[in-house]
N, C-alpha and C positions, 0 to 999 in steps of 0.2 A: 684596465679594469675588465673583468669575466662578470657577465651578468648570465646568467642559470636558471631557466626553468624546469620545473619535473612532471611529468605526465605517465599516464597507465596505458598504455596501449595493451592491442591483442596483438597475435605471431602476423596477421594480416598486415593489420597497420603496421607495425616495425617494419618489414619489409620491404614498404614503400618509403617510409621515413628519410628523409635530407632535413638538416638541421640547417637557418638562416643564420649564417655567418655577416657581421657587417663592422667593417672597419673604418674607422675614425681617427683625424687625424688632435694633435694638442689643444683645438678650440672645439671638438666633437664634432666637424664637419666630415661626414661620411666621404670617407675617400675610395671604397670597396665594398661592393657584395658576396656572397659566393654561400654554395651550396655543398662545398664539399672539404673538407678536414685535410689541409695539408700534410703532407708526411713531412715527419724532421728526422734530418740523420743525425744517428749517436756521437758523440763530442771522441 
């Protein structure tokens, strides 16, 4: 499941911006945090 917020920043704020990543496993017991957007490589 992706759950999505949306917000207005300015050029200031975006530039500090990190998005709360947090993963969960089949009962939504958080198994992971993270601040920063994995890279995936192309299939």
């Amino acid at each position: 499941m992706i759950i999505a917020t949306f917000a207005v920043y300015n050029e200031i704020e975006l530039a500090k911006f990190e998005p709360d990543l947090v993963y969960v496993d089949a009962k939504n017991r958080i198994t992971r945090t993270s601040r920063k957007i994995p890279v995936q490589a192309a299939a």
